[in-house]
C-alpha positions as CSV (number, residue, x, y, z in Angstrom):
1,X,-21.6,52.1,32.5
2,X,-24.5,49.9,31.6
3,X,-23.1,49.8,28.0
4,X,-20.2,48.4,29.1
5,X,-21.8,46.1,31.4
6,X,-23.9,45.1,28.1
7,X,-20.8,44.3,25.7
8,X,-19.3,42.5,28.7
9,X,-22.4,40.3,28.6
10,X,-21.8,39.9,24.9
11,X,-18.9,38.7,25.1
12,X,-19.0,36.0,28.0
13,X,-22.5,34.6,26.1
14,X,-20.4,34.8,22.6
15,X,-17.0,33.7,23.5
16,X,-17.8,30.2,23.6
17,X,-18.5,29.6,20.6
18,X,-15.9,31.7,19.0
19,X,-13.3,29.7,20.4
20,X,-15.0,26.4,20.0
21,X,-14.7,27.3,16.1
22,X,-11.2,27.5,15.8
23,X,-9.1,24.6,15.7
24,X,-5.5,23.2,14.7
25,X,-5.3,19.7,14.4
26,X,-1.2,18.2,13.8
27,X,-1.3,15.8,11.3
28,X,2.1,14.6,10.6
29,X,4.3,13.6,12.3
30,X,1.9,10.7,13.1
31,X,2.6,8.0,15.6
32,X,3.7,5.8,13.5
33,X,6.3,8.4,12.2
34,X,10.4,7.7,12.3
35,X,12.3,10.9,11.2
36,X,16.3,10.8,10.9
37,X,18.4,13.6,12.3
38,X,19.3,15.6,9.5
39,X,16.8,15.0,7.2
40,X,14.1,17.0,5.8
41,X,10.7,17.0,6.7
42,X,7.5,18.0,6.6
43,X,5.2,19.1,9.8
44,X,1.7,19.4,8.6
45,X,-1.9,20.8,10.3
46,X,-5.6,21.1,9.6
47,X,-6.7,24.7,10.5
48,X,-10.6,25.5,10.7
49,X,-12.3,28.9,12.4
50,X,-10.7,32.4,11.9
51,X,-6.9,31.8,13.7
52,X,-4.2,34.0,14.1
53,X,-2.1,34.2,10.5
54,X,0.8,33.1,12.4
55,X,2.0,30.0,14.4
56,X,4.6,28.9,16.5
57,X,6.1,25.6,16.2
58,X,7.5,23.7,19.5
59,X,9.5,20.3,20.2
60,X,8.6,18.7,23.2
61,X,10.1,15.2,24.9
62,X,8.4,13.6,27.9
63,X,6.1,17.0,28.2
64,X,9.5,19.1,28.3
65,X,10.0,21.6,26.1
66,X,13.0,20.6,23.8
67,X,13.7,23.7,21.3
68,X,11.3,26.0,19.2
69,X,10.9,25.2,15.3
70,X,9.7,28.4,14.8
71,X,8.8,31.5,16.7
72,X,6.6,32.0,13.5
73,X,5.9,31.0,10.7
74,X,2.5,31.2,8.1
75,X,-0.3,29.2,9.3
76,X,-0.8,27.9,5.7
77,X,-0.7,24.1,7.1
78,X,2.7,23.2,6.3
79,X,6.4,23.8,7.4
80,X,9.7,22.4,6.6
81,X,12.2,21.3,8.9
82,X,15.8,19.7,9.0
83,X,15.7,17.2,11.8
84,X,18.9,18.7,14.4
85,X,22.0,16.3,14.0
86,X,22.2,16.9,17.7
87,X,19.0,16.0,18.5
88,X,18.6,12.9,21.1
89,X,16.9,9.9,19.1
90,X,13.3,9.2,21.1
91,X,10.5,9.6,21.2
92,X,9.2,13.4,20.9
93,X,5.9,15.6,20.1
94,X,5.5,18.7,18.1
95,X,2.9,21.8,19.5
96,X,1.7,24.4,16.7
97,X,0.2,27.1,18.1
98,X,-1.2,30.4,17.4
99,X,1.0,33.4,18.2
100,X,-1.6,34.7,20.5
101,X,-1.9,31.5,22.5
102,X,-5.2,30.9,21.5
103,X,-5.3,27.8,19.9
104,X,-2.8,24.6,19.7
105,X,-2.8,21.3,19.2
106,X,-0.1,18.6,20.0
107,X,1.1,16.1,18.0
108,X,1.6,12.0,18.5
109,X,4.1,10.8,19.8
110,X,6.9,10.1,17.1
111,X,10.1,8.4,16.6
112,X,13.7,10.5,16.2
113,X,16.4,8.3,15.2
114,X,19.7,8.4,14.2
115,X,20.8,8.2,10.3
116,X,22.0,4.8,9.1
117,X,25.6,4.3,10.2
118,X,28.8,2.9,8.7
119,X,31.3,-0.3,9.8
120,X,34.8,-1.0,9.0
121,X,35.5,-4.3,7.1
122,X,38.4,-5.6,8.9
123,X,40.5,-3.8,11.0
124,X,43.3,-4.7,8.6
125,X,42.3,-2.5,5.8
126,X,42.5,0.5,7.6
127,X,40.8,3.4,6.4
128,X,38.1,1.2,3.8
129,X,34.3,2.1,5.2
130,X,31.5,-0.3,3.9
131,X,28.0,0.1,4.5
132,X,25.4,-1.2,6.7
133,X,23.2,-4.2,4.6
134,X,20.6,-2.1,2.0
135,X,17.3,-1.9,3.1
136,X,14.3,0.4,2.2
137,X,11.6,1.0,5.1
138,X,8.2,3.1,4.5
139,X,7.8,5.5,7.4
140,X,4.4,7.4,6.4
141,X,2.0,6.9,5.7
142,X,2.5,3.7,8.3
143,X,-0.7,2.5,9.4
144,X,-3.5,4.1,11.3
145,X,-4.4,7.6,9.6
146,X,-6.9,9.0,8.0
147,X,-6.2,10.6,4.5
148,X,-8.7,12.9,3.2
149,X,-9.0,12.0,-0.5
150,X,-7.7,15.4,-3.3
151,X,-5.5,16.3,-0.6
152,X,-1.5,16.4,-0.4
153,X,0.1,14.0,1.4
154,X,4.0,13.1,1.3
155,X,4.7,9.5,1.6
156,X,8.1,9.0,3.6
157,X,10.4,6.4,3.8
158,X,14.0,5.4,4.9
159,X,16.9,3.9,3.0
160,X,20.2,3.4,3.0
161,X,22.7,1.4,0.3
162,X,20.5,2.0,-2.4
163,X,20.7,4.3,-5.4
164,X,18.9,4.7,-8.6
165,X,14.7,4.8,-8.9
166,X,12.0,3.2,-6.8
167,X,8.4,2.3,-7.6
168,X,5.2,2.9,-5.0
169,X,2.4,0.7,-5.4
170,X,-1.4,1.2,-3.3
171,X,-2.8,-2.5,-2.0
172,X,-6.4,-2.5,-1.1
173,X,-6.9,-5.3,1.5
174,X,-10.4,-7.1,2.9
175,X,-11.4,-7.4,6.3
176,X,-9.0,-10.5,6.8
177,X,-5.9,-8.2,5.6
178,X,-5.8,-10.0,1.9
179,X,-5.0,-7.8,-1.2
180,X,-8.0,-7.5,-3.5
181,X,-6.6,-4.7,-5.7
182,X,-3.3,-3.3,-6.8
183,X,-2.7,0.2,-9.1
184,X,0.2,2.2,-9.2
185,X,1.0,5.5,-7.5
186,X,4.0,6.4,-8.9
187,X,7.0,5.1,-11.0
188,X,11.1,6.0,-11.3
189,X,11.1,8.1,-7.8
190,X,14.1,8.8,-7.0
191,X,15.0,6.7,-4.1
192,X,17.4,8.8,-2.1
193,X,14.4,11.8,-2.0
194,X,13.0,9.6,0.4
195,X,9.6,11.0,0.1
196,X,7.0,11.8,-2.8
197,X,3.8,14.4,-2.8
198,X,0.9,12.1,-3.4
199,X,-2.8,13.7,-4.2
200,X,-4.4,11.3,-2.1
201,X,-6.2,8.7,-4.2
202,X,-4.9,9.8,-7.3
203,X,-2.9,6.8,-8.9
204,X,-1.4,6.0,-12.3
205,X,-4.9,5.5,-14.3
206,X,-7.3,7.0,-12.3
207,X,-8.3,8.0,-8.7
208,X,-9.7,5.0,-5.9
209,X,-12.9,5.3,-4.0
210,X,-13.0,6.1,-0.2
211,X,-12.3,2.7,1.9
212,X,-11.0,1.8,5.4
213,X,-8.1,-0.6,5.0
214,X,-5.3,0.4,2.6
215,X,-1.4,0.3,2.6
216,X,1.4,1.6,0.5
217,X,4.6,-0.2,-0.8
218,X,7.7,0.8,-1.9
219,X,9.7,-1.4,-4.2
220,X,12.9,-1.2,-6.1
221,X,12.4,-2.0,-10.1
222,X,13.7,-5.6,-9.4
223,X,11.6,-5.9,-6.3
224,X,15.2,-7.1,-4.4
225,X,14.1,-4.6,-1.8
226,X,10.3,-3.1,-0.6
227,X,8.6,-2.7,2.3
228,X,4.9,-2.2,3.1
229,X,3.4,-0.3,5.7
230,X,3.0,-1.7,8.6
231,X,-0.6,-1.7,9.2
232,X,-3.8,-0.3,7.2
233,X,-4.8,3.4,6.7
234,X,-8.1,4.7,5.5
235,X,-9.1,7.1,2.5
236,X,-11.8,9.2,3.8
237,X,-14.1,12.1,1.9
238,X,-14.1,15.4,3.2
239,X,-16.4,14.7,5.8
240,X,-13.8,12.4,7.6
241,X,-16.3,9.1,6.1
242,X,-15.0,6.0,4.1
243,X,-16.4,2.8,2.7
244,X,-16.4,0.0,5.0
245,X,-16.0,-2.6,2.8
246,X,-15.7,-2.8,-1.6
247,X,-19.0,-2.3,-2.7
248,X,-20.9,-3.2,-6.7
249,X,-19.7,0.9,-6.8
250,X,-16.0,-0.4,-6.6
251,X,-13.3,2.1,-8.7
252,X,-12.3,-0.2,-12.0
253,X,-9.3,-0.1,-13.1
254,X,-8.2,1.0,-17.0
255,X,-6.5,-2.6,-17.9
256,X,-4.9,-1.0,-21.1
257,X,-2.9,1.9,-19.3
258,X,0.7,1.6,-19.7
259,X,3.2,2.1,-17.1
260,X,4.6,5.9,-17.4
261,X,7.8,6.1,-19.3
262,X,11.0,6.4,-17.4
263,X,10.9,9.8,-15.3
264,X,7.1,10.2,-15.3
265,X,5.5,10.2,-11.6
266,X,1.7,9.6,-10.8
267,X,-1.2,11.6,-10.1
268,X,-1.9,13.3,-13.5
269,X,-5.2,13.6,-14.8
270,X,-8.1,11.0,-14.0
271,X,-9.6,8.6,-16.1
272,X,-12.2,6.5,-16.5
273,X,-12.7,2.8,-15.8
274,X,-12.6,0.1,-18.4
275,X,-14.6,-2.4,-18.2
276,X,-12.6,-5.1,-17.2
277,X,-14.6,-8.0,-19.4
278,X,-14.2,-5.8,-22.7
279,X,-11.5,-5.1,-24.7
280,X,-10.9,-1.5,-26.3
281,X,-11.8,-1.0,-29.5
282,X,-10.0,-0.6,-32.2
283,X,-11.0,3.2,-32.1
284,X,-9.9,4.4,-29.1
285,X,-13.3,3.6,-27.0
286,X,-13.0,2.3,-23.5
287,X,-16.4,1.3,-23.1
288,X,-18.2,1.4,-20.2
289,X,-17.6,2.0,-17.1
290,X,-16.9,-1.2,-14.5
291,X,-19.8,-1.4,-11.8
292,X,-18.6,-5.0,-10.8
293,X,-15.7,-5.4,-7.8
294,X,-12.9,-6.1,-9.2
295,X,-9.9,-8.5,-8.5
296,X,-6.5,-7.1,-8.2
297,X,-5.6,-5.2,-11.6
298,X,-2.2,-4.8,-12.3
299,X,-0.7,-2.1,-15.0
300,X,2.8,-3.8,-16.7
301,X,4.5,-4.6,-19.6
302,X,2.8,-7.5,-21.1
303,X,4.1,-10.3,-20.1
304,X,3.5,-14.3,-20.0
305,X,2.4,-15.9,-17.3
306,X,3.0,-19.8,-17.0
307,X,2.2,-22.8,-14.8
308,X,3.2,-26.4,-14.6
309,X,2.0,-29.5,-12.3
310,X,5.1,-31.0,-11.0
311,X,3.9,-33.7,-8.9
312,X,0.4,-36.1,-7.8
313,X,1.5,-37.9,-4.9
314,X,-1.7,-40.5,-3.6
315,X,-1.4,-41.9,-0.5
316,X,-3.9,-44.6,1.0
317,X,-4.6,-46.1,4.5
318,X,-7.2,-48.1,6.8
319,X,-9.4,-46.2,8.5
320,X,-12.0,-48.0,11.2
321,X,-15.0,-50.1,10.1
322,X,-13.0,-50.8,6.9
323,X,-13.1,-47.0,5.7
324,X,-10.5,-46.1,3.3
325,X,-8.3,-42.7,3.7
326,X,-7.6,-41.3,0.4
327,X,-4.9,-38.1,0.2
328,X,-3.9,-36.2,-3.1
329,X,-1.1,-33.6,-2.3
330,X,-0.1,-32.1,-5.8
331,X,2.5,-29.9,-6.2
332,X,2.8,-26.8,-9.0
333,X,5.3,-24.1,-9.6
334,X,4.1,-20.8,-10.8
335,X,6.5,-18.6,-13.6
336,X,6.1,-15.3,-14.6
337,X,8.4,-14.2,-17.7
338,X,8.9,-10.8,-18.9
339,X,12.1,-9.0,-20.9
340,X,13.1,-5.6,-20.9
341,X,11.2,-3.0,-18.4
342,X,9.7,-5.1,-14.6
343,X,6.3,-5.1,-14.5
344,X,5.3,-2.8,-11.5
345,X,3.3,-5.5,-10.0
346,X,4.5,-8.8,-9.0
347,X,1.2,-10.3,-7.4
348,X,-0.8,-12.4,-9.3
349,X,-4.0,-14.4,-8.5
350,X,-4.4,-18.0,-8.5
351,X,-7.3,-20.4,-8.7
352,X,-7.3,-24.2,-8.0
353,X,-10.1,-26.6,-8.8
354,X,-10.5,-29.9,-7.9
355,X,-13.3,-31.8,-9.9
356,X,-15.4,-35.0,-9.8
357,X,-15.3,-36.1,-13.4
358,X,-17.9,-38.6,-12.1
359,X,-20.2,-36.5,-10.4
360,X,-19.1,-33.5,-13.3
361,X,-18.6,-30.9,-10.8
362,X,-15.9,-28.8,-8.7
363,X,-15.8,-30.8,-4.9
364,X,-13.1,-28.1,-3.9
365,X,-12.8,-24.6,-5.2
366,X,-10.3,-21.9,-4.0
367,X,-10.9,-18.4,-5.5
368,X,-8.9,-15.0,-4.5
369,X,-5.4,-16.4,-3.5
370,X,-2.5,-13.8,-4.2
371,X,0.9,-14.9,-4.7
372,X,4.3,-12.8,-4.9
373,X,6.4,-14.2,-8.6
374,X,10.1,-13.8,-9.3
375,X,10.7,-13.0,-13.3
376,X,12.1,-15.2,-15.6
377,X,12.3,-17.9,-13.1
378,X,10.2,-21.2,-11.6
379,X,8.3,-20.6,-8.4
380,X,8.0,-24.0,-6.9
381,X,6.8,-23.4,-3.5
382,X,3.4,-24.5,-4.1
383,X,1.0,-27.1,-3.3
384,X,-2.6,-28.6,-2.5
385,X,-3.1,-31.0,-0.3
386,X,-6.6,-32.6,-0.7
387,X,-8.9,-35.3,2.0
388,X,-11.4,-37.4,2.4
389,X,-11.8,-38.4,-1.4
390,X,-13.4,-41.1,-3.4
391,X,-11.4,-43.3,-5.6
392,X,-12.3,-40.9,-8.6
393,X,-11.3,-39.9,-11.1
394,X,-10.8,-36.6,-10.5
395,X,-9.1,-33.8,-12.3
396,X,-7.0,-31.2,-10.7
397,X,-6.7,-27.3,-12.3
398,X,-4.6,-24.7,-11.8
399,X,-5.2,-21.4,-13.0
400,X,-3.0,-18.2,-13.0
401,X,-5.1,-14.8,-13.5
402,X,-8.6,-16.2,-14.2
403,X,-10.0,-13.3,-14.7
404,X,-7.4,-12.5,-17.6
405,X,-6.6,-9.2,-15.6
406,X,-3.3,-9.2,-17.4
407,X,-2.7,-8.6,-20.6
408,X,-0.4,-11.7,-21.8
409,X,1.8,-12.3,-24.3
410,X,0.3,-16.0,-24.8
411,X,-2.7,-16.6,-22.7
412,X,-2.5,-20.5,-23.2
413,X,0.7,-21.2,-20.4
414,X,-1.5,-20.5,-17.7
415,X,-3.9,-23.0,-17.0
416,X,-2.8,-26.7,-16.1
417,X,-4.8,-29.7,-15.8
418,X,-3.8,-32.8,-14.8
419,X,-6.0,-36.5,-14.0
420,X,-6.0,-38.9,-10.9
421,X,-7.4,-41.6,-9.3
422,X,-7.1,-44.1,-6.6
423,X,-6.1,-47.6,-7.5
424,X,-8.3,-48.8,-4.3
């Protein structure tokens, strides 16, 4: 009796903490997920503690049990499954759980909706079906999770109209939701897959550091349609930490990678960082590695970028006490050519300068602006509007890539200067 009583006493004292080590933690689907009835998918979990081999896999809607997945399946952390064409569109949450009822966990809420559907063009031609307008949508990740870098993630996304390949780019945003770096995750996916395995930071030349704010896009190879997710995720380590903000210890980029050739995906083998102020050498070397935080870095064909200064409109007026007003708006298009393959990357930064040439200095500076380019054709959207100045001179600059982050064909169409001043 009293070693009974004794191993009873065990196990009350040990249970505790047995239990407390086991966990299940869903994932994906994410709240930010929208899966389309019959489509494939993938329900994913973190496991830790000794668990039960097997799981069971539950839809729920409004806390009602809906259907079961899976009366069991491997707890390996991953399980396929065809959305029901018959299933309601909502919102719903998936439970994994252990066989033995042990341990669970529930997912977020996510979206179920119904695939993309068709319209007659006139009701006199009967019998012709065209499709809803194109459009390409990412769906995960979407904002708001945390992705353990060297892990497998899919990225998901809907489409519908569209055939042929489809590129995915990784942005890297500041604190005030900018872009300070682009690299390439993958190129020629195949857009109707609508998803891709991605080893999380891996990326066409190289792997990115931990950090807090990023976002994926998807684009087709003429950039007619892409979408971006919705809000920022983070890049984690292991321990579920990531970098705040870029750091000195910032990932560089190798500026001489290539795109992959046609059919070639990313997430092969890393490599190191070139240092973005040197030039490979003529054997092979990439120098040292970049310890500097570096400005968006694009991998393309080589292409030429090219500015103009279409307009310096001066305007003049009395201000009180016998002040002058003095306004400069200048206007400039942007232009960046290219033939043959698209360049994966279509934003570029700008600079703009405006300088005393009395005093010899820049009076206004703007660093860091990112703008969106079509190919092969003007960009005219742009201007500067400038206050409160003397009567000069003064000489306005433009500058596209200052930091000669891409590799041009001729590196002298993209700067523009042009002189003004005020006759009174």
């Amino acid at each position: 009796m009293k070693k009974y009583l004794l191993s009873a006493l065990l196990l009350i004292f040990f249970m505790p903490g047995i239990l407390y080590s086991q966990n299940l933690v869903v994932t994906s689907p994410n709240a930010a997920a929208q899966w389309v009835k019959s489509r494939d998918y993938v329900i994913t979990w973190d496991k830790s503690g000794e668990i039960d081999i097997q799981v069971k896999i539950i839809l729920f809607r409004a806390d009602k049990e809906v259907l079961i997945i899976t009366d069991s399946t491997d707890n390996d952390g991953a399980h396929s499954w065809t959305v029901p064409s018959d299933l309601i569109p909502g919102r719903y949450t998936i439970k994994v759980i252990t066989t033995d009822n042990s341990v669970s966990d529930l997912s977020d809420d996510f979206s179920v909706k119904s695939a993309p559907v068709f319209k007659r063009i006139s009701p006199a031609v009967t019998g012709t079906l065209q499709k809803l307008p194109p459009y390409l949508k990412i769906v995960s990740p979407n904002g708001g999770e945390d992705l353990t870098v060297g892990t497998d993630r899919e990225i998901t996304w809907e489409c519908a109209g569209l055939s042929g390949n489809v590129n995915l780019m990784l942005f890297k945003k500041n604190k005030e939701g900018r872009t300070i770096q682009i690299v390439n995750l993958a190129r020629n996916v195949t857009v109707t897959s609508r998803s891709y395995m991605w080893r999380v930071g891996k990326h066409a030349s190289g792997t990115v550091r931990p950090y807090k704010m990023f976002s994926v896009e998807i684009q087709t190879p003429d950039r007619k349609y892409r979408d971006e997710s919705d809000h920022t995720f983070a890049i984690v380590y292991p321990s579920g930490k990531a970098i705040s903000k870029p750091t000195p210890e910032g990932e560089a980029i190798n500026a001489s990678q290539q795109p992959q050739s046609s059919g070639e995906q990313a997430g092969g083998t890393s490599t190191e960082g070139l240092n973005l102020g040197q030039a490979p050498s003529e054997s092979g070397d990439t120098g040292s590695t970049a310890r500097e935080a570096v400005a968006p870095t694009y991998v393309s064909p080589i292409p030429d970028l090219r500015c103009r200064i279409d307009e310096v409109k001066l305007k003049t007026g009395p201000l009180p006490f016998g002040a002058v007003l003095r306004k400069a708006t200048i206007r400039f298009s942007l232009r960046y050519d290219t033939s043959g393959e698209e360049a994966s990357a279509p934003r570029f930064m700008i600079r703009t300068l405006l300088i005393d040439k009395k005093l010899n200095k820049a009076i206004k500076s703007k660093e860091g602006m990112v703008v969106t380019l079509p190919s092969n054709k003007w960009d005219s959207r742009f201007s500067k509007v400038y206050k409160k100045l003397m009567k000069g001179p003064y000489t306005f600059t433009i500058i596209l890539d200052p930091e000669n982050e891409v590799r041009e064909s001729n590196e002298n169409n993209n700067r523009r200067e042009k002189q003004f001043r005020f006759n009174k």
